[in-house]
C-alpha positions as CSV (number, residue, x, y, z in Angstrom):
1,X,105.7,133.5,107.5
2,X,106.0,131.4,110.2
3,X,102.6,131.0,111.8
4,X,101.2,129.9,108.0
5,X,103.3,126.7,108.0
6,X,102.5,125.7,111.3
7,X,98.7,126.1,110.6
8,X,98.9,124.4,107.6
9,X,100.5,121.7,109.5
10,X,98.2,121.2,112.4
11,X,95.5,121.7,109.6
12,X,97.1,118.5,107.8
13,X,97.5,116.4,111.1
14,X,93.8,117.0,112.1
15,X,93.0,115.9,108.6
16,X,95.1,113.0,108.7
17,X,94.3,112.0,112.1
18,X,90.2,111.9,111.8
19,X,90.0,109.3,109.2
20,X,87.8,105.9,109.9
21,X,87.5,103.0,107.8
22,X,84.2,100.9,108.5
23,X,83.8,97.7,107.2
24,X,80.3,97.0,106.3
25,X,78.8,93.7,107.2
26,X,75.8,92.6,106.1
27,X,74.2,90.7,109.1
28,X,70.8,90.7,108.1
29,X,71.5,89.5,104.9
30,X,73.5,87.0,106.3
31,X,71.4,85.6,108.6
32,X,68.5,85.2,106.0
33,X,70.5,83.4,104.2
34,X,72.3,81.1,106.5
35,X,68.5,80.3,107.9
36,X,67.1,79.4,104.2
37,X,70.5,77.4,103.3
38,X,70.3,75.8,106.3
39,X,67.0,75.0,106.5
40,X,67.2,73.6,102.8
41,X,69.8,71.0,104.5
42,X,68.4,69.6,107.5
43,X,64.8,69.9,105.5
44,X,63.1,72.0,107.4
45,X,60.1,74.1,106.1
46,X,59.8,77.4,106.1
47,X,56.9,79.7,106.2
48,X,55.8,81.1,102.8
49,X,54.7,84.6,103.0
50,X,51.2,85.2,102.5
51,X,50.8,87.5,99.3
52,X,47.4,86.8,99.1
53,X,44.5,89.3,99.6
54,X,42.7,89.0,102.3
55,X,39.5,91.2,101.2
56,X,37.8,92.3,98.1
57,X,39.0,95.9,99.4
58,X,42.7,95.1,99.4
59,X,42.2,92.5,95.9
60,X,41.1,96.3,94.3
61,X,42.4,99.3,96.5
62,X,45.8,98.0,97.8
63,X,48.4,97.3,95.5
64,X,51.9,95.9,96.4
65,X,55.0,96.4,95.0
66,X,57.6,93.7,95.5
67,X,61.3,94.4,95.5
68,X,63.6,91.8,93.5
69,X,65.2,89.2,95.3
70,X,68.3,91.1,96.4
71,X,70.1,87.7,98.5
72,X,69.9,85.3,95.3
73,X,72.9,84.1,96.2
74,X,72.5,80.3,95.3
75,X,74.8,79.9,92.7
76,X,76.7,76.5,90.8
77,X,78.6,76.2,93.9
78,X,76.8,76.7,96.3
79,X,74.0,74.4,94.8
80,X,76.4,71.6,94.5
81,X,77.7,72.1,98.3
82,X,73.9,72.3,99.5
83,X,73.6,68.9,97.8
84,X,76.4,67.0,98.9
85,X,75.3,68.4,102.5
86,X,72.0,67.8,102.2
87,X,72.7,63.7,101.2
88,X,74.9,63.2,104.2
89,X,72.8,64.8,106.8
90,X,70.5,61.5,105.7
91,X,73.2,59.5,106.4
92,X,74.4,61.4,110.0
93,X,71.2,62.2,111.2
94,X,70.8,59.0,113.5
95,X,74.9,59.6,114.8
96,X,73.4,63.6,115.9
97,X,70.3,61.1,117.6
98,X,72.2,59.0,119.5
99,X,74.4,62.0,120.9
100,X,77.4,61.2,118.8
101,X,77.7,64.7,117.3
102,X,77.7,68.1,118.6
103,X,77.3,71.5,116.7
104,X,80.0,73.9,118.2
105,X,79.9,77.9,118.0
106,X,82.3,78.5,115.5
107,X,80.0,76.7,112.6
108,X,81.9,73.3,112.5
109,X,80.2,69.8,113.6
110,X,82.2,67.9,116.4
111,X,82.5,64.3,117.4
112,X,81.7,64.7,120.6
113,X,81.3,61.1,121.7
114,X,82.5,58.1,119.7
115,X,80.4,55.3,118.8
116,X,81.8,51.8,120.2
117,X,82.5,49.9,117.1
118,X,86.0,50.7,115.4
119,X,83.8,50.7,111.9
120,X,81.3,53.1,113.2
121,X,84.6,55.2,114.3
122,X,86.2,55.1,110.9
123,X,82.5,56.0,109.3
124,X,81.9,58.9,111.6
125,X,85.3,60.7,111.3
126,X,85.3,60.6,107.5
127,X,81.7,62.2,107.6
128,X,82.3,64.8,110.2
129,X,85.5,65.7,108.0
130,X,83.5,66.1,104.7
131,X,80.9,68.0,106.8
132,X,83.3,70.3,108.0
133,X,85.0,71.0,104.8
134,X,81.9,71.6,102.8
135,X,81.1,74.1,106.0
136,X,84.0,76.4,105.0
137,X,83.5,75.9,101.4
138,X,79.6,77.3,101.9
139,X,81.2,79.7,104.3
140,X,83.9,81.1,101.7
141,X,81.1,81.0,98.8
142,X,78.4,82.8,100.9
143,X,80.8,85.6,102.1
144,X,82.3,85.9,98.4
145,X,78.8,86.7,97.1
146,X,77.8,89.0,99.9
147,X,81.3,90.7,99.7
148,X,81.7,90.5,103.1
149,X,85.7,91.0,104.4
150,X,87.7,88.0,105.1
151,X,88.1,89.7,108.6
152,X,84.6,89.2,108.9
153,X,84.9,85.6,108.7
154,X,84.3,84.3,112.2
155,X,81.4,86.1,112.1
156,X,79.3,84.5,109.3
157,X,80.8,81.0,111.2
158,X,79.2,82.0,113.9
159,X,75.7,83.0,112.3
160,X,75.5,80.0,110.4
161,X,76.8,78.0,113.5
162,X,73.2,79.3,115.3
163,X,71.2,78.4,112.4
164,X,72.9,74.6,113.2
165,X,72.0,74.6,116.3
166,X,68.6,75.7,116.0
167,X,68.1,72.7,113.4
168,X,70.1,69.8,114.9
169,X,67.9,67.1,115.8
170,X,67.5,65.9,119.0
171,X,69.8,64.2,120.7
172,X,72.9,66.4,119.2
173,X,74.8,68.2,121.6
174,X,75.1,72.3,121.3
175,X,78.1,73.9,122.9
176,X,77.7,77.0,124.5
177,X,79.4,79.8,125.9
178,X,79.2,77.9,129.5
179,X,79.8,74.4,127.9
180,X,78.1,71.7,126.3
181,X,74.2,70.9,126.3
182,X,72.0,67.8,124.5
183,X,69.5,69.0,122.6
């Protein structure tokens, strides 16, 4: 009677004991979309694919089947954030020129060298603040619609915070993992 329990038992704890929980994030997915909102921003273009054919032989023998748009993620929200970003990159874009701003790795915008007049001061910290806090409202929205974990959190930041980078103008300082560079 014995040796039935105690298999049962180490039968239950090898059970037990080989469960894993993954947490699926979607990177690419992610990363397509931080590139298109962020490029719809900073006004960047992007390349259209080319659905065209290229031949009569492909116009008649090859036909294409497109898939739905699976990352239509733009919704109220984040339509209204993309705007209110959009209008005040006008307005910073000369402040990221002159080396006044700097795009760090965590997604956020940083002062990273203040301007001399106690007006331009004022000006600059109320915009980086806004930025910043329409950055974690994107960021929130995004991951909400992707269903990605709020564990996973610091790593849409830092996917988006690439995409930044990439599109800061010149002039804008980028930090790195070694430290900071001017783009």
């Amino acid at each position: 009677m014995r040796k039935p329990k105690l298999l049962w038992v180490v039968l239950l704890l090898f059970m037990y004991s080989c469960v894993t929980v993954n947490i699926y994030f979607p990177a690419r997915e992610a990363q397509q979309k931080a590139k298109e909102i962020v490029n719809e921003i900073r006004g960047e273009k992007q390349k259209k694919n080319n659905n065209e054919p290229t031949s009569l032989f492909e116009l008649f023998f090859i036909h294409k089947a497109y898939a739905a748009d699976v990352l239509n993620t733009t919704n109220a929200k984040i339509k209204a954030i993309k705007n209110s970003m959009k209008q005040r990159f006008a307005i910073m874009k000369p402040y990221y020129q002159k080396g006044y701003l700097g795009e760090t790795l965590d997604g956020h915008l940083k002062i990273y060298t203040q301007p001399k007049s106690l007006k331009d001061k004022i000006k600059l910290k109320k915009l980086v603040a806004a930025e910043n806090r329409d950055r974690e409202m994107l960021y929130k929205e995004v991951a909400r619609v992707l269903n990605i974990q709020p564990s996973q959190m610091d790593r849409l930041r830092r996917i988006f915070a690439k995409q930044w980078q990439d599109t800061a103008p010149a002039g804008t300082y980028i930090q790195t993992a070694t430290g900071w560079v001017r783009k």
